[in-house]
C-alpha positions, 0 to 999 in steps of 0.5 A: 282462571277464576270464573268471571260471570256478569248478568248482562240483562235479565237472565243472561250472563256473559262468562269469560273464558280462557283463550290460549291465544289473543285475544285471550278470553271469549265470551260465551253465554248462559240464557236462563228460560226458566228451569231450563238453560241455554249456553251459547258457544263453548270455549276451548277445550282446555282444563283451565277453560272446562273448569272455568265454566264449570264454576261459573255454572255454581256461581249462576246457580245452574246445574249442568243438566239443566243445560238444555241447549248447546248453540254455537255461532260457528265452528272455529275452536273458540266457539265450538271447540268443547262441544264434545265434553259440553255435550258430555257434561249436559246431555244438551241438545247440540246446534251448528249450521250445516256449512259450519259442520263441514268445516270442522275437518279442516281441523281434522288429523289428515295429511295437507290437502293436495295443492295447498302448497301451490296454493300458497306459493301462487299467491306470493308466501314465501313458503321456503322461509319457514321450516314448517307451516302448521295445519290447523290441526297441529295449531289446535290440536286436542283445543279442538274435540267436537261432536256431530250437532243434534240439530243444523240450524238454518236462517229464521229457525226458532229454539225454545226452552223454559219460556225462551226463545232464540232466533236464528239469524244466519250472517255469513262471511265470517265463516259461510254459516255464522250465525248471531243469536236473536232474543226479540222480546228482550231486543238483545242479540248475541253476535258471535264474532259477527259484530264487534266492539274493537276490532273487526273479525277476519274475512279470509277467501280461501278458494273458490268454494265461497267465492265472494266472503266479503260481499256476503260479510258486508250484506250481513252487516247489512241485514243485522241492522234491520234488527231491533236490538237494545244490546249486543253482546259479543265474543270479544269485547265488552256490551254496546249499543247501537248495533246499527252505528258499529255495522255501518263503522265495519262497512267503511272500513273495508270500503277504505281498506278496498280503495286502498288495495285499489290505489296500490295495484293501480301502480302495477300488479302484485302478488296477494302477499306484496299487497297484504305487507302494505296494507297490513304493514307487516314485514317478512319477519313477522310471526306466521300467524300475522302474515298467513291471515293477512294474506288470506283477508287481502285475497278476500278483498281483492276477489270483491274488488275482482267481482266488482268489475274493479279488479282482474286477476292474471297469471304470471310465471305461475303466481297469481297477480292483480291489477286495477281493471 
């Protein structure tokens, strides 16, 4: 891919990077400070990807080692998964929230935690219509070549370099340590996948570990718009003003998409998976990666319905089913 760089605002500049998978570009960014450089999120780590960046650095006129700093939002492989040949390529300082770290062996090569299955099936897959349910490893298998951070960012942390500075804002929900990127004096704010021009990131619950993802997506949702910010720059999608209409806009869309669940699981109970097919309008023969993220999204609603007081979760015949309360 030829390496597509725009100055997005006085010495900062949006690179498009390939992505093996739609959406097919993120966006990471290079932060001038000086003689110094930051880049924020790292791509795949793909050759087509590598090289792209590479050209973008010629373009912008930054020589790898004068990359200082390596931040990344969160873990997922299109944010952090170059880390280690980044991290190579620059000698940077490497930044992650801790809760991100931790979830980066879920891409490891181990063999499917215990119960996963269980899982699964108690939820309503249909996990015997597919010979093999890829772990996330195998999906991404050598995409995803990561180093252990220098430094684990947490909420209201300052990182300097040049004569810049980054703050720190940690919005989870998306993953249980996204983080957005806060330039105050420029009132520029690099989202990650928090905050979106288009769509809406996935908000998936997982298990009780983090037992209320959309609560804490919408509080982020929330806290970002005490923000001053002039310009959002995202991880996909074109720059946009007006952080605090776009927040307000994803807020009411799970509120509608909540009440809907609502309405349906008022009729009977149903299975996760029964509720994803109608909110998501997908049938059985949809590809996997459809119908596995749409499940997982519904659970994460269903749960802030639970939680709520407006929904009860009860097990029957070893599926877990919900209904209105």
């Amino acid at each position: 891919m030829e390496a597509k760089v725009r100055e997005v605002g006085p010495g900062i500049f949006m690179v498009h990077l390939p992505l093996p998978i739609r959406p097919t570009i993120v966006n990471v960014y290079l932060v001038r400070g000086g003689d110094e450089w930051a880049l924020i999120d790292t791509g795949v780590n793909s050759p087509d990807s590598i090289v792209t960046f590479k050209e973008a650095l010629g373009t912008v006129g930054c020589a790898p080692e004068q990359i200082r700093k390596i931040i990344s939002t969160h873990h997922h492989p299109d944010h952090y998964g170059a880390s280690k040949a980044f991290k190579e390529l620059t000698t940077a300082e490497v930044s992650l929230h801790r809760e991100e770290y931790a979830r980066t062996f879920t891409f490891a090569p181990i063999i499917r935690p215990e119960g996963v299955m269980d899982y699964f099936i108690a939820n309503g897959l249909p996990v015997d219509r597919w010979a093999h349910i890829p772990s996330p490893h195998e999906f991404w298998s050598s995409l995803y070549v990561t180093i252990e951070p220098d430094v684990y960012i947490n909420d209201g942390d300052v990182i300097s370099f040049g004569d810049r500075e980054i703050e720190v804002v940690w919005t989870p929900g998306h993953s249980p340590g996204h983080c957005v990127m806060y330039l105050r004096r420029e009132r520029v704010m690099i989202a990650g996948d928090h905050l979106l021009p288009k769509i809406t990131p996935h908000v998936g619950y997982y298990g009780a570990n983090v037992p209320n993802p959309l609560g804490d997506f919408l509080d982020s949702q929330r806290k970002i718009q005490r923000l001053e910010v002039d310009f959002v720059l995202p991880a996909h999608g074109g720059v946009f003003r007006d952080h605090r209409y776009r927040a307000n806009q994803i807020i009411q869309h799970h509120y509608a998409r909540c009440q809907a669940m609502l309405d349906f699981i008022r009729r009977r109970p149903h299975t996760a998976y029964d509720i994803a097919r109608d909110a998501f309008e997908f049938d059985l023969d949809s590809p996997i990666f459809v119908q596995f993220p749409a499940t997982f999204e519904t659970l994460a609603h269903l749960e802030y319905l639970r939680l709520d007081g407006k929904a009860v979760k009860e097990e029957q015949g070893g599926r877990v089913l919900y209904r209105a309360a």
